[in-house]
Backbone as a printed PyTorch tensor [residue, N CA C, xyz], in Angstrom:
tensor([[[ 12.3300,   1.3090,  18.9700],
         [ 13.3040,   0.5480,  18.2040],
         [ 14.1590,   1.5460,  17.4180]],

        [[ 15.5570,   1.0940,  17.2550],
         [ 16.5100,   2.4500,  16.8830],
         [ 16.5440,   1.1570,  15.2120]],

        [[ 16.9560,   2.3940,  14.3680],
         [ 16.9690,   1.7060,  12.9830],
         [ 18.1000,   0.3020,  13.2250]],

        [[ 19.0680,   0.8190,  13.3400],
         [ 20.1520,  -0.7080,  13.6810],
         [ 19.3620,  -2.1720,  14.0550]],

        [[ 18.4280,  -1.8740,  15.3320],
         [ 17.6720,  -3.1790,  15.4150],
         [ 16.9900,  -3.7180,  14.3010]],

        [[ 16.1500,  -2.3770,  13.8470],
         [ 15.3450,  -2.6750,  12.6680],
         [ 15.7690,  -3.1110,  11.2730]],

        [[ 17.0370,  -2.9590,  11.2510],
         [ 18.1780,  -3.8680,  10.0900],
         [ 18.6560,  -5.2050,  10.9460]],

        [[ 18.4210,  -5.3050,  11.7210],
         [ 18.6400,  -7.0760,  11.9890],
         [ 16.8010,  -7.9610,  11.9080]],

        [[ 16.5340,  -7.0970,  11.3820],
         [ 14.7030,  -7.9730,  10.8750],
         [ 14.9690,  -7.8960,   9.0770]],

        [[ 15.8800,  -7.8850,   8.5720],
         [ 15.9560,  -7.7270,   7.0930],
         [ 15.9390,  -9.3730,   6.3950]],

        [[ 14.4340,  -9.4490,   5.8270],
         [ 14.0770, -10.9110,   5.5700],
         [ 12.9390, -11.5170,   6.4360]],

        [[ 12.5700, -10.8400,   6.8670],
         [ 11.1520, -10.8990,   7.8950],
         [  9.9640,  -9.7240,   7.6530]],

        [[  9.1430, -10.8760,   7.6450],
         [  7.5780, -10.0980,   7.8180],
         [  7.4850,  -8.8970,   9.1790]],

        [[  7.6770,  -7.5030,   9.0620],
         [  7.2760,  -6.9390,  10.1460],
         [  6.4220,  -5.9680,  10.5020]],

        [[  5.1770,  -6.4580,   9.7150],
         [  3.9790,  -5.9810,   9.7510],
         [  2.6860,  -6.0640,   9.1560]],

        [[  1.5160,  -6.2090,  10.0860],
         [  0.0700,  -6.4100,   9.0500],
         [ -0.8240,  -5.2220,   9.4600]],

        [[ -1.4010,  -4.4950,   8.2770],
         [ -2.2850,  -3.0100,   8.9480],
         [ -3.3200,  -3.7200,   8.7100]],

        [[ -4.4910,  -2.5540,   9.8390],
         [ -5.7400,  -3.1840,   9.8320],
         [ -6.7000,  -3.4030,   8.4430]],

        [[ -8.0220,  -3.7230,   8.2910],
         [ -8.0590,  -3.8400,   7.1880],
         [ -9.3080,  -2.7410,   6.9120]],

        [[ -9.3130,  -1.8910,   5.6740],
         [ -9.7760,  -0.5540,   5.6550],
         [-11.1440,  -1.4350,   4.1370]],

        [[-12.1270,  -0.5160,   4.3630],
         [-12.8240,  -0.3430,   3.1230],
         [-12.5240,   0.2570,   2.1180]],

        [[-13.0320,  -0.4710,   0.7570],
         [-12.5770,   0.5910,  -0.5430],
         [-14.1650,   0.7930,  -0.5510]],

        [[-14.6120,   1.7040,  -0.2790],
         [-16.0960,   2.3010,  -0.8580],
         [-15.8660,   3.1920,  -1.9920]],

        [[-17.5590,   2.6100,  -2.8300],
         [-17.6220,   3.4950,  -3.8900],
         [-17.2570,   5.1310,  -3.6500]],

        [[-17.9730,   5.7740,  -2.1300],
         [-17.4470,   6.8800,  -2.1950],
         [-16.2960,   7.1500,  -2.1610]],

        [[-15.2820,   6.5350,  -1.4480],
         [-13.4230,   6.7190,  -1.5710],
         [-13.3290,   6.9450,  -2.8220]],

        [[-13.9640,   5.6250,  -3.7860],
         [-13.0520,   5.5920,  -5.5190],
         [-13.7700,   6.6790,  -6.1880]],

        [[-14.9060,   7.2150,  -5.6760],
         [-15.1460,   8.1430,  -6.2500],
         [-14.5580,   9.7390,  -6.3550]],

        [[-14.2790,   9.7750,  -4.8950],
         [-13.2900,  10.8660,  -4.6970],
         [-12.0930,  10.5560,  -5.3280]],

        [[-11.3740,   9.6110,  -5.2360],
         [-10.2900,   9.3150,  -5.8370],
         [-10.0760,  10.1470,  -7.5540]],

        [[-11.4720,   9.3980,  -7.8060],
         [-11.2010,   9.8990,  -9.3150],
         [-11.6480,  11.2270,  -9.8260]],

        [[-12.7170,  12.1030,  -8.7220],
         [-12.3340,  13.3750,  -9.3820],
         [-10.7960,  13.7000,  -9.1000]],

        [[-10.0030,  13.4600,  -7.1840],
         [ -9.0070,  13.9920,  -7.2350],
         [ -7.6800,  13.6190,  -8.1950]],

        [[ -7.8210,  12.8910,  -8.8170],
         [ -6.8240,  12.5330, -10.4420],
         [ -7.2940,  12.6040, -11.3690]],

        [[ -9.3200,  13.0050, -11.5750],
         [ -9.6100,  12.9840, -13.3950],
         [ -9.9760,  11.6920, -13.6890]],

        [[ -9.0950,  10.4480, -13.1340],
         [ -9.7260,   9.3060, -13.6610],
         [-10.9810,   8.5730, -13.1680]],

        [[-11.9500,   9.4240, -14.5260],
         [-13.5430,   8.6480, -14.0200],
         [-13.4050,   7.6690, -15.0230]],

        [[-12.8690,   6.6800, -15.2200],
         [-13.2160,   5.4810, -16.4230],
         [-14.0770,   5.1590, -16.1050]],

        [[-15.6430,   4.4750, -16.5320],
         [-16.7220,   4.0040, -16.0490],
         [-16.5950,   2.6430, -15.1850]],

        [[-15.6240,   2.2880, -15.1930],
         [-15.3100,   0.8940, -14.5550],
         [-14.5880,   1.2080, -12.8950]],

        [[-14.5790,   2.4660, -12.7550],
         [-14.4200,   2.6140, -10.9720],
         [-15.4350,   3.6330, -10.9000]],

        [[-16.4450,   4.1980, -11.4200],
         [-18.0010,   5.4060, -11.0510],
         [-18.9000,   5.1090, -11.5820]],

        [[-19.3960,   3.8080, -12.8010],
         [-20.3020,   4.1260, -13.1110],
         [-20.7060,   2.5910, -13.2390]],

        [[-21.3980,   2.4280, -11.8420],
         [-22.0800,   1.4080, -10.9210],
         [-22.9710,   0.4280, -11.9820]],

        [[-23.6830,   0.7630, -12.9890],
         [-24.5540,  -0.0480, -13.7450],
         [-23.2690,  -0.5220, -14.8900]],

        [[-22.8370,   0.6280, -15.8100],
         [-22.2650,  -0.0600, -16.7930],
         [-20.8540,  -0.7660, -16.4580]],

        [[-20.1890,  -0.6950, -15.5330],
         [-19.2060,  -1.5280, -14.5060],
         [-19.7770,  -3.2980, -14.4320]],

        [[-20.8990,  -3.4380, -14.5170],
         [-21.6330,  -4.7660, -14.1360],
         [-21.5270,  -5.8300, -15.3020]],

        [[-21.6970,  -5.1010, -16.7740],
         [-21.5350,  -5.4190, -17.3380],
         [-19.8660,  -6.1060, -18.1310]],

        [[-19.0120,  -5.3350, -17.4110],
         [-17.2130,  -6.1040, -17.6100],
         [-17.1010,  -7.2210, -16.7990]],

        [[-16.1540,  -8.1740, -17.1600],
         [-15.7300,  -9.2860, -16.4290],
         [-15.4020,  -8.8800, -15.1450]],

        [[-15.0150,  -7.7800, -14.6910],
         [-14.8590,  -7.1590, -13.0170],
         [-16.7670,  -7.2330, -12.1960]],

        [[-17.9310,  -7.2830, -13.1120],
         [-18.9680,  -7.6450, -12.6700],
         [-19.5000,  -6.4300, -11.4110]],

        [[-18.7950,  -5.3960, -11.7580],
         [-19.3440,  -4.1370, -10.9000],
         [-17.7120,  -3.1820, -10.8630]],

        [[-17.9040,  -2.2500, -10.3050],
         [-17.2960,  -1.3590, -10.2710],
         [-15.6250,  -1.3380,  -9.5920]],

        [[-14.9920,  -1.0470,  -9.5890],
         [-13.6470,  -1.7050,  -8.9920],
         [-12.6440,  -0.0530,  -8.5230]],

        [[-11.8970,  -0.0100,  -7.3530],
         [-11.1000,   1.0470,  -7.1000],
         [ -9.5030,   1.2240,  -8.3750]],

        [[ -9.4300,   2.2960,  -8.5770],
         [ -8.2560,   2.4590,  -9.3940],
         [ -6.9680,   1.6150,  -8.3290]],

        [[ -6.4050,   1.3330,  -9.2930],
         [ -5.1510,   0.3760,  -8.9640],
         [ -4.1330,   1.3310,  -8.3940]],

        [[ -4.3000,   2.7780,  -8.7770],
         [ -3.1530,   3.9320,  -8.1550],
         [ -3.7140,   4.1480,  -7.0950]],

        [[ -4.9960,   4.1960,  -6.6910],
         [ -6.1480,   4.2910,  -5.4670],
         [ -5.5820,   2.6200,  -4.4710]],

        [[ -5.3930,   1.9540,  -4.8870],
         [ -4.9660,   0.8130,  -3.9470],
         [ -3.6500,   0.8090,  -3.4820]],

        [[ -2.3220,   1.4310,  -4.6610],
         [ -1.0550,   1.5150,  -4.2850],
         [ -1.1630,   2.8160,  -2.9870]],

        [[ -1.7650,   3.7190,  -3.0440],
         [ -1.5840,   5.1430,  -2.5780],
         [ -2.3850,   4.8740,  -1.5420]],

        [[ -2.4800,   4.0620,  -0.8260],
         [ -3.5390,   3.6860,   0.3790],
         [ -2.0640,   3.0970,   0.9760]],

        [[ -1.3330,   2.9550,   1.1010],
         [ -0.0410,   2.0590,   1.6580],
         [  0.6240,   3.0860,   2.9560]],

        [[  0.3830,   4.3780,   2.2450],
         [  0.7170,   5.3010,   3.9640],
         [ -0.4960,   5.0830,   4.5970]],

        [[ -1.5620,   5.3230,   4.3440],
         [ -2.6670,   4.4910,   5.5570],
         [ -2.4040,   3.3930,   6.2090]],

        [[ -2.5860,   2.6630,   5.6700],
         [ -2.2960,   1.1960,   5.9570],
         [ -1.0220,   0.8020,   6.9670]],

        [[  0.0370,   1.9550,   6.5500],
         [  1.4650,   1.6600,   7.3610],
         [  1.2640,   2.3640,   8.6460]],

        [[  0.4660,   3.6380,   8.6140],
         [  0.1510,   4.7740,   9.6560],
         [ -0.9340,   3.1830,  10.5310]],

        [[ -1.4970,   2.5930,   9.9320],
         [ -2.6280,   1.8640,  10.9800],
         [ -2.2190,   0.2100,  11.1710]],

        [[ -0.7420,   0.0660,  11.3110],
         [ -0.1140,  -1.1560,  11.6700],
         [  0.6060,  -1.6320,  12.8490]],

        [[  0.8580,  -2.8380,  12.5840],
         [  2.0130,  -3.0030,  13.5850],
         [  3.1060,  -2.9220,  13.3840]],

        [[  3.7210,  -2.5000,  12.6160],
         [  5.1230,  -2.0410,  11.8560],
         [  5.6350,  -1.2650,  13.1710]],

        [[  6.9540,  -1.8910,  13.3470],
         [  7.5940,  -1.2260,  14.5430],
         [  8.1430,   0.3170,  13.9470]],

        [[  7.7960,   1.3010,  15.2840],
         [  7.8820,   2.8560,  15.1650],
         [  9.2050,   2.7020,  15.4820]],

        [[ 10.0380,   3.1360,  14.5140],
         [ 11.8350,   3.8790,  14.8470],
         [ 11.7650,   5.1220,  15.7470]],

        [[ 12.4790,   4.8920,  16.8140],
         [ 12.7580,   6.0810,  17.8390],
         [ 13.6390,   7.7910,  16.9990]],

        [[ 12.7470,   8.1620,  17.6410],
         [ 13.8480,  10.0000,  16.7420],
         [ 13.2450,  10.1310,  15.2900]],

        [[ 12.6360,   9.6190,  14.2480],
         [ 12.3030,   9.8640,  13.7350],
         [ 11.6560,  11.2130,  13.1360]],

        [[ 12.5740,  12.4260,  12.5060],
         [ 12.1670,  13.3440,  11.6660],
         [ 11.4680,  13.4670,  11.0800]],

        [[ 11.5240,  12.5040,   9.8010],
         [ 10.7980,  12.7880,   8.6280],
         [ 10.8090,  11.5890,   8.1020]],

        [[  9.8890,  11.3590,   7.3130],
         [  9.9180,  10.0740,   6.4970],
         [  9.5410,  10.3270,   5.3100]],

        [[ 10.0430,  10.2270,   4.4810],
         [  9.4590,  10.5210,   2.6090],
         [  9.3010,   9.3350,   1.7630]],

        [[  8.6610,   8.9830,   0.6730],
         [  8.7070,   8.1270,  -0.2080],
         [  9.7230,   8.4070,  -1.2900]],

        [[ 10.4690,   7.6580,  -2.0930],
         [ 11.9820,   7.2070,  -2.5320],
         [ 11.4110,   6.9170,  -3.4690]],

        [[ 10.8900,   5.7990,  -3.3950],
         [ 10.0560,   5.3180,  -4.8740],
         [ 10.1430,   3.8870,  -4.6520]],

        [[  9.4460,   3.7660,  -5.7360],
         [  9.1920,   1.8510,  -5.9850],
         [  9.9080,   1.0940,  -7.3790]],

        [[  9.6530,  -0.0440,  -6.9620],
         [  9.9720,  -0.9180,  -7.7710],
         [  9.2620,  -2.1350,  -7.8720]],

        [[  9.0230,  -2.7340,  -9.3630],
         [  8.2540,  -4.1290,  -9.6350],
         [  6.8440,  -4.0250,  -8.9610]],

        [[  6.4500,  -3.0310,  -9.0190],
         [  4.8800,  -2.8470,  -8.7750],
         [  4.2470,  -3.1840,  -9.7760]],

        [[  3.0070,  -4.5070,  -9.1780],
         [  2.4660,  -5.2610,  -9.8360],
         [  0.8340,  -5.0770,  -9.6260]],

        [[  0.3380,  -4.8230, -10.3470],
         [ -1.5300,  -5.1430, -10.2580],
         [ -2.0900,  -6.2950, -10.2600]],

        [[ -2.4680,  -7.3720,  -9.3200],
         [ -2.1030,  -8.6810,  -9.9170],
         [ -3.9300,  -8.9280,  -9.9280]],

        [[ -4.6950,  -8.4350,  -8.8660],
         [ -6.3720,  -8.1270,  -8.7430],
         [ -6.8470,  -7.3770,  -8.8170]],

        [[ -8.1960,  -7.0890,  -9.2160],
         [ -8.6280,  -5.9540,  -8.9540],
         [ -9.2510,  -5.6790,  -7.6620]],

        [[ -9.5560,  -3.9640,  -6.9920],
         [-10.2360,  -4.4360,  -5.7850],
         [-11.5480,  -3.4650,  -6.2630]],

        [[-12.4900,  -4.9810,  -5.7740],
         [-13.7930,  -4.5580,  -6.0370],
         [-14.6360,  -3.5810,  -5.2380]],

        [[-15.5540,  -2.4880,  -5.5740],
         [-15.8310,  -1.5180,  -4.4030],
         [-16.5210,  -2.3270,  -3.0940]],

        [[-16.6560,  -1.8020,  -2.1100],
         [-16.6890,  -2.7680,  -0.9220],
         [-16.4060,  -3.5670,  -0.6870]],

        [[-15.2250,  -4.3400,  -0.8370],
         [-14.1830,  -4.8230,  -0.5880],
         [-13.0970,  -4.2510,   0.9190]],

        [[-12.6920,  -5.0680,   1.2130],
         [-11.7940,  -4.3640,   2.5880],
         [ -9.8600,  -5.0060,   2.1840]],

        [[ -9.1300,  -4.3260,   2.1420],
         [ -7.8590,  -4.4500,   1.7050],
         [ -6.9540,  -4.2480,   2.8570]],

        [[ -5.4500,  -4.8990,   3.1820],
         [ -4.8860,  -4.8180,   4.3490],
         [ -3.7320,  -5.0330,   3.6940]],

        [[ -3.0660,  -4.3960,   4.1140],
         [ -1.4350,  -4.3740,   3.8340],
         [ -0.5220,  -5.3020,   4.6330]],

        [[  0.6120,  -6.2670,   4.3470],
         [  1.2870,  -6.6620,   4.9660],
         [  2.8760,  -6.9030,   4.2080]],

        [[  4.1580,  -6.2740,   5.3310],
         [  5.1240,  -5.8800,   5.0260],
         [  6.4940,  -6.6870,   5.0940]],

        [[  7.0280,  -6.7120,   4.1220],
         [  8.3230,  -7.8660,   4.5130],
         [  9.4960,  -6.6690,   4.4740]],

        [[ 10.4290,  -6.7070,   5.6050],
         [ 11.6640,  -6.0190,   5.3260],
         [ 12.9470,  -6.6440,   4.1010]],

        [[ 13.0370,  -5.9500,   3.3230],
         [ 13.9830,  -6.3020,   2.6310],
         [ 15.1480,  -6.2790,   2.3940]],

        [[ 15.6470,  -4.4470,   2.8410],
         [ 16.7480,  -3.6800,   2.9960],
         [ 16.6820,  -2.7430,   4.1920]],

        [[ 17.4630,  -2.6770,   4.8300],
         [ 17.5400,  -1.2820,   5.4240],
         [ 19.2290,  -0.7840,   5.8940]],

        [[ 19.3010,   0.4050,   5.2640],
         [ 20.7740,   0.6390,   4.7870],
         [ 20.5160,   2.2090,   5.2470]],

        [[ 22.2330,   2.5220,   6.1700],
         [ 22.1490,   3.9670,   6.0840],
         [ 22.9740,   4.4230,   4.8780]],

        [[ 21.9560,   5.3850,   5.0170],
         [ 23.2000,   6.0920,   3.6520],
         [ 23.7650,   7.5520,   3.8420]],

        [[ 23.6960,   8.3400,   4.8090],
         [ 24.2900,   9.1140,   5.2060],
         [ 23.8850,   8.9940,   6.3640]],

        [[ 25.0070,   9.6570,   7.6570],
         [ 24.8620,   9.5140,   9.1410],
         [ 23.5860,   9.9140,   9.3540]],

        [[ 22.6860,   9.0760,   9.9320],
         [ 21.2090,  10.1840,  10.3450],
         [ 20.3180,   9.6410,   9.3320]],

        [[ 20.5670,   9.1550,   7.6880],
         [ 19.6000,   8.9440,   6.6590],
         [ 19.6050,   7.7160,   6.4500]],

        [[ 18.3580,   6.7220,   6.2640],
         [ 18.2320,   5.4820,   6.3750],
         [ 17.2060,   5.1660,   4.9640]],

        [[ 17.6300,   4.2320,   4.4140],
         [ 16.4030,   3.9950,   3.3360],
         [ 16.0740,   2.6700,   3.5380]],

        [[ 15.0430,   2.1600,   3.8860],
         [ 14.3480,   1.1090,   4.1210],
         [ 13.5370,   0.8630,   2.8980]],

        [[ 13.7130,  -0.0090,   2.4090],
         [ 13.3220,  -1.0240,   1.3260],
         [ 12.0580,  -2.2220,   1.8230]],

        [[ 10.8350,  -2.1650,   1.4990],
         [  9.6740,  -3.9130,   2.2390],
         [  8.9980,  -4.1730,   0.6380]],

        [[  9.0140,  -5.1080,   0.8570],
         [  8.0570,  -5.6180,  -0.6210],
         [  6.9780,  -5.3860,   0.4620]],

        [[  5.8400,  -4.6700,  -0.1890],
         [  4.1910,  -4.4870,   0.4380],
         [  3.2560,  -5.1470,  -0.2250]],

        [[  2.8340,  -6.0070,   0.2400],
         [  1.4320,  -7.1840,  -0.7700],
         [  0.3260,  -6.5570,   0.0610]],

        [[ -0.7680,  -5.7550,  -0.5460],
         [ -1.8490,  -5.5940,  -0.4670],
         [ -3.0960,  -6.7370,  -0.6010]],

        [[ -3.4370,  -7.4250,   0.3420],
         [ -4.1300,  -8.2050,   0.8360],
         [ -5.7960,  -7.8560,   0.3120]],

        [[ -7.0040,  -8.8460,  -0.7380],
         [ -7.9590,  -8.4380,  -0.5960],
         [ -8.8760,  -9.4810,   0.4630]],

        [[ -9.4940,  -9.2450,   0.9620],
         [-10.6390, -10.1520,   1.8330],
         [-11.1660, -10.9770,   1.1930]],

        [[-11.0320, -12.1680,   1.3180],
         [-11.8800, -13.4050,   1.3890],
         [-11.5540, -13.4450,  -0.5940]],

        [[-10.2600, -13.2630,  -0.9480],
         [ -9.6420, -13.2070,  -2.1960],
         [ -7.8520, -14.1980,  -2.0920]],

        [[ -8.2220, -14.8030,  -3.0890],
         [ -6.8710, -15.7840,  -2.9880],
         [ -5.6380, -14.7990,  -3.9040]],

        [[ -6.0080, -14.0120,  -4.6630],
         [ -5.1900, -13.5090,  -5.3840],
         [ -4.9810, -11.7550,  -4.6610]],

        [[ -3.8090, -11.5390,  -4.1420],
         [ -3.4200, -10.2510,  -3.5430],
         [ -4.0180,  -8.5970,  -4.2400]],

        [[ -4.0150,  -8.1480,  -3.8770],
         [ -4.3780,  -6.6020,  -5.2390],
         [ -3.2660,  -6.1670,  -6.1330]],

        [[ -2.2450,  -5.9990,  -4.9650],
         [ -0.8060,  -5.8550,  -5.5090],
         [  0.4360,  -6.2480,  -4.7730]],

        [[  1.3330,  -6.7610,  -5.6190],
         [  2.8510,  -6.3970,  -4.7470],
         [  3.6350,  -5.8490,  -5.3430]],

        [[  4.2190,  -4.9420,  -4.2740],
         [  5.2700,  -3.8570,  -4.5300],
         [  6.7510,  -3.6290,  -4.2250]],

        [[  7.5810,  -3.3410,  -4.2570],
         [  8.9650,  -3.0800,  -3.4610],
         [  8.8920,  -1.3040,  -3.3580]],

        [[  8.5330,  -1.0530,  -1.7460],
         [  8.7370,   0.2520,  -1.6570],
         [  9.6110,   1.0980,  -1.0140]],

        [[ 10.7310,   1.7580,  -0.9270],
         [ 12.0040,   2.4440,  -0.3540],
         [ 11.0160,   3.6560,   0.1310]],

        [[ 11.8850,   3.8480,   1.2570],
         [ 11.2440,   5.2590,   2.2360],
         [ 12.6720,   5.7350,   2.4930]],

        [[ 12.8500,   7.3090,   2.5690],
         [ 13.9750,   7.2760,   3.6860],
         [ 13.3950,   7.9750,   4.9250]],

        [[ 14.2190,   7.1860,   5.5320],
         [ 14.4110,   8.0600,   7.2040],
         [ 14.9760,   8.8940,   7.7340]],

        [[ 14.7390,  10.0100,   8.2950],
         [ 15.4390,  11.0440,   9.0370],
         [ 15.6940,  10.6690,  10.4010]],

        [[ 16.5390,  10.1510,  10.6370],
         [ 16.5660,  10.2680,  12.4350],
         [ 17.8000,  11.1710,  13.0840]]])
């Protein structure tokens, strides 16, 4: 798919990734690799005791799982593709927490996709992070990428 097609899906769902585990060991790595050990994502007994009722993955640990999630979807692959970088976000929301062993899945709505120089494309999807067998999402986001093609 050349980006042009992929701007006539702007307002459509075009993609669900598979759905991955948050294990205690992930959030644990997580939080030496940022420092954040709050006892409420490592420390399994006194975690039990908060209204979360056990231990829960950092909420930057659930946003930052979204290149996984996009790498393990059905999100249509743009042909020629260079490079792809993150742009940044907007209205990123924490709306659940995700509890450790828990399984989370990403699914993508196109929102924008605009060139902005010949060759450079920034694609805009609100991303709702999906928890299992949970009525309330983990998060939704609006995330811009650009494209190199």
């Amino acid at each position: 798919m050349n980006p042009q097609e992929l701007a006539a899906k702007v307002g459509e769902n075009i993609g669900t990734s598979e759905w991955v585990e948050m294990s205690q060991e992930k959030v644990n790595m997580f939080a030496d690799a940022t420092g954040d050990h709050q006892f409420i994502h490592i420390n399994e007994e006194a975690a039990k005791m908060t209204p979360f009722g056990g231990t829960i993955a950092h909420g930057f640990m659930t946003l930052s799982m979204i290149p996984y999630l996009s790498a393990n979807s059905d999100i249509p692959k743009l042909d020629g593709v260079k490079m792809a970088v993150n742009y940044g976000g907007n209205k990123t929301r924490f709306i659940n927490p995700v509890r450790t062993g828990k399984r989370i899945r990403g699914h993508w709505k196109l929102t924008e996709m605009a060139e902005k120089r010949p060759g450079q494309w920034q694609q805009t999807s609100e991303i709702t992070i999906e928890i299992e067998g949970e009525d309330k999402p983990a998060l939704i986001c609006e995330w811009m990428t650009l494209l190199f093609v």
